[in-house]
C-alpha positions in Angstrom: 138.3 -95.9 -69.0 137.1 -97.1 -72.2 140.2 -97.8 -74.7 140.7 -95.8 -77.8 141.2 -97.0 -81.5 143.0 -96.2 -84.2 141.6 -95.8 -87.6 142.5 -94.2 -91.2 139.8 -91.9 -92.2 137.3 -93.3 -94.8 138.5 -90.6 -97.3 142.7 -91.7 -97.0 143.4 -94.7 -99.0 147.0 -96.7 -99.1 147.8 -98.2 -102.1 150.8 -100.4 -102.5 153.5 -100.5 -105.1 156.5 -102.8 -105.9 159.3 -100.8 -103.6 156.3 -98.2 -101.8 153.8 -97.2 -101.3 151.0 -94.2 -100.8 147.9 -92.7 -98.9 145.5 -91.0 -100.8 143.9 -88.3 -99.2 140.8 -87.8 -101.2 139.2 -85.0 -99.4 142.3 -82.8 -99.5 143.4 -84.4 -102.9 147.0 -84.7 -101.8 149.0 -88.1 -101.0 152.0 -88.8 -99.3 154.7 -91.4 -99.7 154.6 -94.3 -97.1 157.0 -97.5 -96.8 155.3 -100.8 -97.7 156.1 -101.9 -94.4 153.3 -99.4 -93.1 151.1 -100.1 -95.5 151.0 -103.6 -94.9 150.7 -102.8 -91.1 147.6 -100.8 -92.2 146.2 -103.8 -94.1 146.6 -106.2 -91.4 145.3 -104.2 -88.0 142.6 -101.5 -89.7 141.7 -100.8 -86.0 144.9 -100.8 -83.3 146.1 -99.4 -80.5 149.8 -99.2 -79.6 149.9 -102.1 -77.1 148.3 -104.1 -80.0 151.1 -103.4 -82.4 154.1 -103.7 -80.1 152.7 -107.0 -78.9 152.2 -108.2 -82.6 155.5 -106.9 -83.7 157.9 -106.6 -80.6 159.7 -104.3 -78.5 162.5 -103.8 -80.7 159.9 -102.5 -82.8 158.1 -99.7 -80.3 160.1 -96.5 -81.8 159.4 -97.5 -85.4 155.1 -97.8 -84.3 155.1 -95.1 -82.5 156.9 -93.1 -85.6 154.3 -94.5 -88.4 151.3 -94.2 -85.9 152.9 -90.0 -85.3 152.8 -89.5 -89.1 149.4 -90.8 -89.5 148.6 -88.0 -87.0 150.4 -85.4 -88.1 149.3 -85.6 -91.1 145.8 -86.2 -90.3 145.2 -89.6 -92.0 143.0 -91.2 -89.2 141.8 -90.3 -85.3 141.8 -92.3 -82.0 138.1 -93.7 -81.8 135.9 -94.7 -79.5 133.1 -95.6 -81.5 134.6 -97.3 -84.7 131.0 -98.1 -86.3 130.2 -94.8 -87.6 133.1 -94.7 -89.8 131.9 -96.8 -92.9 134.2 -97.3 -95.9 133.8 -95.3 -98.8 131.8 -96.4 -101.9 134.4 -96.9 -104.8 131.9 -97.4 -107.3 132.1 -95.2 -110.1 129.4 -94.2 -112.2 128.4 -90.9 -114.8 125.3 -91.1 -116.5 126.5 -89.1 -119.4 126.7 -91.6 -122.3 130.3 -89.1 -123.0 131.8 -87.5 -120.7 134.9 -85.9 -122.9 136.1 -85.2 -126.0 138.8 -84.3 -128.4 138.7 -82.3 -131.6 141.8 -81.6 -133.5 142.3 -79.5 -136.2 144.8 -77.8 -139.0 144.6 -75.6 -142.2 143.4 -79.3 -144.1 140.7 -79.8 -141.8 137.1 -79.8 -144.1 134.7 -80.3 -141.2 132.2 -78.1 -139.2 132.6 -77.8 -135.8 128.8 -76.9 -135.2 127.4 -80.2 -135.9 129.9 -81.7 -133.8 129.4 -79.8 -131.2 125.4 -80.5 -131.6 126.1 -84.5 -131.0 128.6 -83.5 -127.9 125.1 -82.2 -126.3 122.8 -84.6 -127.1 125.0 -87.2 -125.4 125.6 -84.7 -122.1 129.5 -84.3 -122.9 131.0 -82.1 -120.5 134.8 -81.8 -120.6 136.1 -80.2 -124.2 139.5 -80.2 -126.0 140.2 -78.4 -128.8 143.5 -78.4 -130.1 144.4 -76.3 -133.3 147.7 -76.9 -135.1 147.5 -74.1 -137.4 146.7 -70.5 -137.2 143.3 -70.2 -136.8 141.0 -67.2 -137.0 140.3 -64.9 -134.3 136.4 -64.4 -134.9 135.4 -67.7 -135.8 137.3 -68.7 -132.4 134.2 -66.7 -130.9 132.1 -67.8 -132.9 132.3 -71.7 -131.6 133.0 -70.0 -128.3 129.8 -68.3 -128.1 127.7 -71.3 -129.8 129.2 -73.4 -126.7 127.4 -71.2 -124.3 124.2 -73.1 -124.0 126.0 -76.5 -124.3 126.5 -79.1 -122.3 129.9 -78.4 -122.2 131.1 -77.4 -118.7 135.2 -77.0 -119.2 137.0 -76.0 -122.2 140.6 -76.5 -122.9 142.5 -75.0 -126.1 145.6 -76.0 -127.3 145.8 -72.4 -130.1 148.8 -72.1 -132.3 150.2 -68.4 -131.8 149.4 -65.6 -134.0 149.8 -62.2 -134.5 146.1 -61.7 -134.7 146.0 -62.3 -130.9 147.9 -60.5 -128.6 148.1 -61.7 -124.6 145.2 -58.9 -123.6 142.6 -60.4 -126.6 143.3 -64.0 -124.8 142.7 -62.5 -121.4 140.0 -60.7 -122.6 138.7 -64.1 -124.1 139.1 -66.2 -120.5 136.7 -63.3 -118.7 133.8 -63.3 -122.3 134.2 -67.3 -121.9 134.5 -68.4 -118.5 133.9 -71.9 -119.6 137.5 -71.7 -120.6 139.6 -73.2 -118.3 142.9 -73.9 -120.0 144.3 -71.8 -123.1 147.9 -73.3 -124.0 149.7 -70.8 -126.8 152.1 -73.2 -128.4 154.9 -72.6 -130.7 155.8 -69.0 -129.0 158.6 -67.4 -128.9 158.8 -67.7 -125.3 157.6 -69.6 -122.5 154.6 -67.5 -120.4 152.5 -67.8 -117.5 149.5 -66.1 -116.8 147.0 -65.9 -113.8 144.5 -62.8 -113.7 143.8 -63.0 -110.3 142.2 -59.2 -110.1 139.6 -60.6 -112.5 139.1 -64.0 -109.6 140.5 -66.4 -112.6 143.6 -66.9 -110.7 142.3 -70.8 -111.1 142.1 -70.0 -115.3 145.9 -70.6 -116.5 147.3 -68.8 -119.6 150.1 -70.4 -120.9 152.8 -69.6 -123.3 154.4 -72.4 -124.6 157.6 -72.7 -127.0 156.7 -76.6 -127.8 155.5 -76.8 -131.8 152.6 -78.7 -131.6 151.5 -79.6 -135.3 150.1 -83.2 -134.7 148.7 -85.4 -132.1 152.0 -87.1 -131.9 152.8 -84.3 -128.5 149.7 -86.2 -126.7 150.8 -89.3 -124.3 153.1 -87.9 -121.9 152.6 -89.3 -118.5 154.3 -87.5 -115.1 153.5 -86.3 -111.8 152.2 -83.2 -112.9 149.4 -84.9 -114.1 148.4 -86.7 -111.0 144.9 -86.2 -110.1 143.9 -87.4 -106.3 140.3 -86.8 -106.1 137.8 -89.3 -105.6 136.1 -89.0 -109.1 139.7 -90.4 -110.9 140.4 -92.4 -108.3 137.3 -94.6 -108.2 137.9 -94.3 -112.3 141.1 -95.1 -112.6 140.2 -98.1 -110.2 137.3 -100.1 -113.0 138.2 -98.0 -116.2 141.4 -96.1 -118.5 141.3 -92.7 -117.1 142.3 -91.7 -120.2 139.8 -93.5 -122.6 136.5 -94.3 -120.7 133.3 -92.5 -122.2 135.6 -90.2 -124.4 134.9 -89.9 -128.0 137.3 -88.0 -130.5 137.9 -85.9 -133.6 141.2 -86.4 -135.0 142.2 -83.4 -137.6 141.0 -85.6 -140.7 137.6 -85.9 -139.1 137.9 -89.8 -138.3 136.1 -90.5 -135.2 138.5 -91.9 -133.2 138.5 -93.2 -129.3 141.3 -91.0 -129.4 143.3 -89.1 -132.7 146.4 -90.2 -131.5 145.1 -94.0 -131.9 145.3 -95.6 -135.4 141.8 -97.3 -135.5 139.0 -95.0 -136.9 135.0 -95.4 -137.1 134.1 -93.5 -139.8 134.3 -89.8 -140.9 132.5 -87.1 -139.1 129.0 -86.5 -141.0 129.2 -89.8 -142.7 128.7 -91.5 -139.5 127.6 -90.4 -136.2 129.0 -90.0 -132.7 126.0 -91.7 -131.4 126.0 -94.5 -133.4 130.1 -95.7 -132.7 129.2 -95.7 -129.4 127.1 -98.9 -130.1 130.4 -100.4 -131.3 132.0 -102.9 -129.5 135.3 -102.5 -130.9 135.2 -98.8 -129.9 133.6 -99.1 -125.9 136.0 -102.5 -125.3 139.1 -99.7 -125.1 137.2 -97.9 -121.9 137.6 -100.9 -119.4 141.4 -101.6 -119.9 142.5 -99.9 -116.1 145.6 -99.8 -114.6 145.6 -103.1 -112.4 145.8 -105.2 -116.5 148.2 -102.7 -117.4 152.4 -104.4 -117.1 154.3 -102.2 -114.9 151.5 -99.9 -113.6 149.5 -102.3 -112.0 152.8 -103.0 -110.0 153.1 -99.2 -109.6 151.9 -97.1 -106.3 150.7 -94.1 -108.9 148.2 -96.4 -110.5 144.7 -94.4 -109.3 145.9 -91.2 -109.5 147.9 -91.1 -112.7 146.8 -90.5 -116.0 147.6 -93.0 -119.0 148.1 -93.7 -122.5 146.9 -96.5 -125.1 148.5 -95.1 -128.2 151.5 -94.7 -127.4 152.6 -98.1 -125.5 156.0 -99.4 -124.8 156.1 -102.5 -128.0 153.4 -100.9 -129.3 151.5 -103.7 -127.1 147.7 -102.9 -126.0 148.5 -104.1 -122.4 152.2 -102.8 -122.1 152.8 -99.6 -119.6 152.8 -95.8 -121.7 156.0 -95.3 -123.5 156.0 -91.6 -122.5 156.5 -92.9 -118.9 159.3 -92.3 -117.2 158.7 -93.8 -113.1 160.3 -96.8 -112.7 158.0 -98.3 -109.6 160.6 -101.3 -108.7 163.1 -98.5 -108.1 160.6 -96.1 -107.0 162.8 -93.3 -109.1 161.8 -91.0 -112.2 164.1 -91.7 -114.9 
């Protein structure tokens, strides 16, 4: 009878950390917590049987195999094989041909720009991922009226950060989630109370309403970095592998107008109809930021969250550009969340 193989699925990746480590199950875009020990089993016999690994490791060692090999079953990571060959490894290369693929625009009652001719730039370069974040109260009809000049945009996914008001009530944002289904976040900050909203009876159960009591009046509430934010898809990962997740092809408005890499970040390129999105992106000093990934970065690249977090360049521990996030909290040597 011919002998069966084992082998981890193309899509379920193991990356190592300093004290553990994880697989990441691209397909289902879940991971799950692994001991070095099997991922360094993993690196060294990609293709094993059981004999294979007790005669490499030992006897004494037959319970512990047989354990890692039953996880990586039970949890579908990889399949006995006959055939091995058809199973290529996945191509990590990353690429968009967008020249932006995101972007930021702040705002507050100071704020002297137009968000048309923005928005007009955003298109020509393909952007497709939108954040608009407004400080102050901000008028209901004009909301629509950048809403609805969005519609033949570019722009695939909107999310609003909207200070709350009076003039809206929780019906005139659901209302504006089923006119703008574009909209795929809407964050209400500096509530009274914290809220949580899925319209499920309208199918935009995905399409979160949130009440939040958090004042948010600057940029300074951007940076944080937790497991809520982990994304394990194949689009961040093979990302978050070459490029900053956070950075790469995103181009922003902070609330003076200074177009920025991101307003949180102190460097600027120039107001916002004085100079044009299109032509920063020809700068050097603005591009150089969307390379710096997580294996350059102190502490993450030693971390076993690396491809699937999210990250921060403003706000760095020593206010150094290659130092970890200073809203960061995981401690990978200890593998524990402070």
């Amino acid at each position: 009878m011919e002998q069966k193989y084992f082998k981890l699925f193309a899509n379920c990746i193991p990356v190592k950390g300093a004290s553990r480590s994880i697989i990441c199950d691209l397909q289902r875009r879940d991971y799950q917590l692994i001991p070095n020990s099997l991922f360094d089993l993993l690196m060294s016999f990609p293709l094993f049987t059981i004999t294979e690994l007790i005669d490499a490791y030992g006897e004494n060692e037959r319970e512990t195999l047989i354990e890692y090999v039953s996880f990586l079953e039970e949890h579908e990571f990889g399949g006995w094989l006959n055939d091995h060959s058809a199973f290529q490894p996945l191509d990590l290369t990353w690429f968009k041909p967008s020249e932006i693929t995101n972007s930021i625009i702040d705002w507050n009652k100071d704020s002297d720009f137009e968000f048309e001719p923005i928005f007009n730039e955003l298109n020509d370069l393909n952007c497709q991922y939108l954040q608009l974040r407004f400080f102050d109260h901000f008028k209901k009809v004009r909301l629509e009226e950048l809403l609805t000049s969005l519609d033949r945009s570019s722009i695939l996914s909107i999310e609003i950060f909207f200070h709350d008001s009076l003039e809206f009530t929780t019906n005139d944002f659901q209302r504006l989630l089923r006119r703008f289904p574009r909209i795929t976040r809407l964050i209400v900050h500096s509530a009274k109370e914290n809220r949580y909203f899925n319209d499920p009876e309208h199918f935009l159960d995905l399409i979160a309403l949130n009440y939040t009591t958090q004042k948010i009046t600057d940029e300074a509430h951007c940076g944080e970095v937790h497991s809520g934010y982990f994304s394990c898809n194949i689009d961040h990962f093979t990302e978050a592998k070459q490029f900053n997740t956070c950075l790469n092809k995103k181009i922003s408005i902070d609330k003076k107008g200074q177009i920025c890499n991101c307003p949180s970040m102190t460097q600027k390129f120039g107001k916002i109809g004085d100079a044009t999105l299109n032509a920063t992106l020809i700068n050097e000093e603005f591009t150089t930021k969307w390379s710096t990934n997580k294996d350059q970065i102190e502490t993450c690249k030693d971390c076993e969250f690396r491809y699937i977090c999210s990250d921060c360049r403003a706000y760095t521990e020593g206010n150094l550009p290659l130092s970890k996030p200073a809203k960061c909290n995981y401690d990978p040597y200890k593998g524990e969340w402070n």
